[in-house]
N, C-alpha and C positions, 0 to 999 in steps of 0.2 A: 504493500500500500504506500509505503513513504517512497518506496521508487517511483512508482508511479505518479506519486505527488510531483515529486522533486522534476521528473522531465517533462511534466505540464506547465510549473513557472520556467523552468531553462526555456522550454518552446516558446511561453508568452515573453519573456525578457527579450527572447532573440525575435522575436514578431514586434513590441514597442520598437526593437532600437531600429529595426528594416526599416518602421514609421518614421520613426525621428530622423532617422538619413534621409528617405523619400521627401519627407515636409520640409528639413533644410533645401535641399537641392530645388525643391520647385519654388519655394522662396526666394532662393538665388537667384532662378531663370528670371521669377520676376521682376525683381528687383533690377538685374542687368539689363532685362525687357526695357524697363520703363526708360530708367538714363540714356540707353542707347539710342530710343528714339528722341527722346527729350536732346540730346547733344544735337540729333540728325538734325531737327525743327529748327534749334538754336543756330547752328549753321546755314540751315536753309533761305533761313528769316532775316542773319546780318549779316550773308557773308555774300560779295558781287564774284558769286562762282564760275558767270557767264566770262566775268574777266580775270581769270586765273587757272593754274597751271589745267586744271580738271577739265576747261572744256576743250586744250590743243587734246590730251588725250581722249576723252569723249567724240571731239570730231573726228581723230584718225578712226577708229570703230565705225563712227555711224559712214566716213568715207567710204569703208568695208562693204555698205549696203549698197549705196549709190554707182560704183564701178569707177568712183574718181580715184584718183593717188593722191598718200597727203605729201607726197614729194612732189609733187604739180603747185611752184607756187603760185598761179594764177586760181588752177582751183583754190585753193588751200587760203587764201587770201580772201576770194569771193565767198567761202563759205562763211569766212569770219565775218564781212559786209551784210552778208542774207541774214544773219542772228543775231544784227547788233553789237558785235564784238569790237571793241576799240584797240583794245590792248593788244596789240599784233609787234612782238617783239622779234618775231625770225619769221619767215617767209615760208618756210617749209615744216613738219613733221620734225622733231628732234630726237627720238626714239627708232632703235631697231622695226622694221614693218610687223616680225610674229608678234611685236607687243601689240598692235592696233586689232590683231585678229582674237588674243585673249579680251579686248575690247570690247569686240563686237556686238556682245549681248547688249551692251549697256545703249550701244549705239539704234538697238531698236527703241530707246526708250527719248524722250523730251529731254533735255539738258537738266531741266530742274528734278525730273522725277529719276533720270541716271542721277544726279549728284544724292538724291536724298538716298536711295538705293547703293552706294558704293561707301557713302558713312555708314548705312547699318550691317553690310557685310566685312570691310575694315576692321569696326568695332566685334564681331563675331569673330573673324579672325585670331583678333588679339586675344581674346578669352578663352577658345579654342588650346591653343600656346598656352596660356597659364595654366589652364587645368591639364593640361597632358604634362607638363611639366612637371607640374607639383606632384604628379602621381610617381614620379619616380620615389619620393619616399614613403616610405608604408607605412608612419605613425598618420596621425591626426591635427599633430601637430603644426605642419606644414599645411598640408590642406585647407584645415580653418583659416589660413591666409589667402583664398579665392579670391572670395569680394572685396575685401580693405585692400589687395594691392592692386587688384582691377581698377579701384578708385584711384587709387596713386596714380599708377600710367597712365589715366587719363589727363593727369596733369602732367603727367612728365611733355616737355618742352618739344619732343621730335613727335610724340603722338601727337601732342596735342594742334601740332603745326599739320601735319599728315592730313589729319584728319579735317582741317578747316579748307587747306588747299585741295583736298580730295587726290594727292600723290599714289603712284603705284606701289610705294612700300611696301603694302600689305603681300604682295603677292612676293616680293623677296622674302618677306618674313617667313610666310607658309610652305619657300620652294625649301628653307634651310630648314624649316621646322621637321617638314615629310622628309627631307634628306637623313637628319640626328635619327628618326623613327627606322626607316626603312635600314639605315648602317646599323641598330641595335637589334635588330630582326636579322641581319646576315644578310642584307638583301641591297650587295654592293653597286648592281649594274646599273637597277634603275636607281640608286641613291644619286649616281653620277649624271644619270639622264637630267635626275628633277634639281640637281644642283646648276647646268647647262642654262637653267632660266633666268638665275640672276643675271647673263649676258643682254636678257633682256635690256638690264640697264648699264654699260659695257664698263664705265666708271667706276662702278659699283663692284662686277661681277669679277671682273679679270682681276683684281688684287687677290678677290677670295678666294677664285678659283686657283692663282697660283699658290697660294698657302695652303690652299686643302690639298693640289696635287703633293706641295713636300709632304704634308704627315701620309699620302696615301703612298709614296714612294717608303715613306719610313716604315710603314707597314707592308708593304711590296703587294699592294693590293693593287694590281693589274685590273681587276674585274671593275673597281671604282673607275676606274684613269681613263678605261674602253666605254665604262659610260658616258662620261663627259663628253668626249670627243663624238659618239653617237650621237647625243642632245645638239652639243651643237651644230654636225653635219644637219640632223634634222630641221634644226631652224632656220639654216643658210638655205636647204634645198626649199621648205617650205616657203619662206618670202622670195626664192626667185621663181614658186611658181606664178605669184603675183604679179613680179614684178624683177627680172633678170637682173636688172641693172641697181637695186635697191642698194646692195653692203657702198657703193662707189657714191649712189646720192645719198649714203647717210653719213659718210664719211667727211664730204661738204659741209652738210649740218654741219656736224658735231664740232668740226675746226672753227665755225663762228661763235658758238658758246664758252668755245674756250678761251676765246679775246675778248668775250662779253666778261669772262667772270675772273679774271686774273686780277688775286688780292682781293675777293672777296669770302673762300670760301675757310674754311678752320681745315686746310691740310698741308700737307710736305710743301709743294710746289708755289700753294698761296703765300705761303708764311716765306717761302725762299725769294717770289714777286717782291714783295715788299723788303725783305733785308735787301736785297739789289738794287734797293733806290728805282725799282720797275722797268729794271734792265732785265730783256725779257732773253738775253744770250747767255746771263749771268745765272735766272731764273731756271732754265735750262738744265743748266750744266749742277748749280749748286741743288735744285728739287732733285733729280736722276738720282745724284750720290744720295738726297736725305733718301729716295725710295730705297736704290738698292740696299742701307742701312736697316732701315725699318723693318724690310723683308726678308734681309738675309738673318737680323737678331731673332725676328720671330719665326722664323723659320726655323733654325739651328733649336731656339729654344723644343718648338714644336717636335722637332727628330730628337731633338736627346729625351726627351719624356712620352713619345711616344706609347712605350708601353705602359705608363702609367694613368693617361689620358684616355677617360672616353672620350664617344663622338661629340657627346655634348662639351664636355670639357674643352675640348678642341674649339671648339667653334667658338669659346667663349674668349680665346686670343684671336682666331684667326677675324673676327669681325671688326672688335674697335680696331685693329691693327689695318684691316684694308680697308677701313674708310679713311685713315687720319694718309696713309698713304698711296691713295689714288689720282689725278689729275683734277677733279672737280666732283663736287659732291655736296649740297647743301644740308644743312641740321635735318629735314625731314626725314632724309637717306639713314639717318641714324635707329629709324624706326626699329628695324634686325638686335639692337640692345637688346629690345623685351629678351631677349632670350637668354644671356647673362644675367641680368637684373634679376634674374626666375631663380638664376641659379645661385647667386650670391644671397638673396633673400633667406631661400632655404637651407642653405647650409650654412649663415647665422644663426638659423635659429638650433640647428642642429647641433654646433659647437656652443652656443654659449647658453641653450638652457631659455630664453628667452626672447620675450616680441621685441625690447626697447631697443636694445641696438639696431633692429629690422625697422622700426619706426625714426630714429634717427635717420640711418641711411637714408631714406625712403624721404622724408624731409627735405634734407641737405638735396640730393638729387632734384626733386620737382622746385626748388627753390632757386638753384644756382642757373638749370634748364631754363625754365620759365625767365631770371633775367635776363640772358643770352638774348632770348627770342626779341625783351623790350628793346635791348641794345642793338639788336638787326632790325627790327622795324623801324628804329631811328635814326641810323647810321647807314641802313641798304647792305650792308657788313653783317656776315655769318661768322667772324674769326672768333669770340666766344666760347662757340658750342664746343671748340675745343676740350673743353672744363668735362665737360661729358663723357669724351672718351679719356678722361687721363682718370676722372673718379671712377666708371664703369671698370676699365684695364688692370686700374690699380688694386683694385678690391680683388679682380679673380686673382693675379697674380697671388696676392698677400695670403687668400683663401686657399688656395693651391699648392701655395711652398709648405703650409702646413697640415696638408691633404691626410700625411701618415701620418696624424696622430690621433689614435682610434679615439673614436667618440659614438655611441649605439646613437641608435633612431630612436624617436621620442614618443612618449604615448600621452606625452601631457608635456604644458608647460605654462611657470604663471607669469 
């Protein structure tokens, strides 16, 4: 009889707590429900989205429909003319063509109703990331950090810029996110494929991808190395069936943005612009060495820790490090952090027993960001955001050197 008893309440205890997990979580949904679209409104309402970065992407997409090129600057111009568009800073499309075809869906939609639509999938995005992240530790402890730093990011300074200007971030974020997943599943070929995307944005993509190819050589993972190169064959063949001539007209693009943003942006080559007194031979010469620098330390670092390193770990140098040393890149491009910030969070909390150091950090970060941003709004100057990758960097680092010193996963903490 008291057996009996006894696996009646264990059954109802383990029945309340399934409820109390259930009620949390649908709590949560709702609660990130509401904000997410309360931001989207917010945005919708004061933000001239028609004149910024969101609609040259939106029109390359909706071009997609129409059969124009956004490398036709005459289209490409007229279309800005047909929707009001003032702001016509480059004549042509500034993005790889496969980006305009990830696009395209949006491009079936009205400018206003693609912008409100591409905040609320952004914002999913990013929550997405936190929760698959946090799940790497098995206490409770961690976890319970969902919502409070979902809130935080949405102040952090690159989100919160992301998401006003409606930037393609999110989809770097999600290629490296599916990349960490698919490398911890064994599942190297297509990791390489879905990492292939951040080429999407070429600035962006090619520092990473050279840092992720050193740890995949350090790991003699051939099967990564043939995905990549498959992704990108894929991309190239796919935009010339478009359009043959696309890598040569984006190549134009891209050399005018590079004279548009020289000394504006927080990396190697800007910060080298401005020590040369905007001697752009000097800039050159003196940016090349700070890269090869940049990439060769973190590089070396990444091969001698290799085996030490997960894939997430990895990723958590190999990011700030190829943003601060790429050609041009603004604070939004910083978005890909969330995914160090996930992992510094949690394993503060794992070493030290509790929230307040994660709540400092978390502070200090949406505080220093958030300046940067006033100081680029008021200056046109992105150099700031700097601050961002030297606290993000700095933390894995510090976290990292003292990786081996065992500390258990938590099941509580006050």
């Amino acid at each position: 009889m008291y057996t009996w008893m006894n696996r009646k309440i264990y059954y109802n205890m383990k029945r309340n707590v399934a409820l109390l997990k259930l009620s949390v979580m649908v709590f949560t949904v709702i609660v990130l429900g509401v904000i997410f679209y309360l931001k989207a409104m917010q945005n919708y309402t004061h933000q001239d989205y028609a004149n910024s970065n969101f609609f040259k992407i939106w029109l390359a997409g909706h071009m997609m429909w129409t059969g124009e090129s956004p490398y036709n600057s005459t289209q490409w111009l007229a279309e800005h003319n047909a929707f009001g568009v003032t702001w016509q800073p480059n004549e042509t499309f500034l993005y790889p063509l496969p980006l305009a075809f990830y696009i395209a869906p949006l491009g079936l939609l009205s400018i206003g109703q693609a912008y409100i639509v591409w905040q609320i999938v952004s914002q999913i995005i990013i929550a997405l990331t936190v929760f698959w992240l946090l799940r790497h530790w098995k206490g409770q402890a961690q976890r319970l950090l969902f919502l409070p730093l979902m809130i935080f990011l949405l102040f952090f300074g690159p989100v919160y810029l992301s998401l006003q200007i409606g930037s393609v971030g999110p989809l770097a974020l999600a290629a490296i996110l599916i990349a960490i997943f698919l490398l911890e599943h064994d599942q190297p070929i297509w990791a390489g494929m879905v990492l292939s995307l951040t080429l999407l944005k070429p600035p962006q993509g090619l520092t990473i991808l050279i840092l992720v190819g050193i740890w995949f050589l350090a790991h003699r993972d051939w099967k990564a190395i043939i995905g990549v190169t498959l992704g990108g064959i894929i991309l190239l063949i796919a935009g010339m069936i478009r359009d043959p001539l696309w890598v040569i007209k984006f190549r134009g693009a891209s050399a005018l943005v590079l004279d548009q943003t020289l000394g504006f942006d927080s990396n190697v080559y800007s910060y080298a612009y401005l020590a040369c007194n905007q001697n752009e031979s000097c800039m050159w010469i003196a940016g090349t060495l700070g890269v090869i620098f940049m990439v060769a330390v973190g590089g070396y670092y990444l091969w001698r820790n290799h085996d030490q390193f997960t894939a997430w770990e990895a990723f958590n140098i190999i990011i700030p490090i190829g943003f601060v040393s790429t050609i041009y890149l603004w604070s939004y491009d910083q978005l890909p952090y969330v995914i160090p910030i996930v992992w510094i969070v949690g394993t503060l909390v794992e070493r030290t027993k509790s929230y307040l150091h994660v709540f400092i950090f978390l502070v200090v970060l949406d505080v220093l960001s958030i300046y940067s941003l006033l100081v680029q709004a008021n200056t046109q100057k992105d150099l700031l955001s700097i601050i961002n990758t030297i606290l993000v960097l700095g933390m894995c680092l510090l976290l990292l050197r003292k990786k081996n010193q065992p500390a258990p996963l938590l099941s509580s903490v006050h």
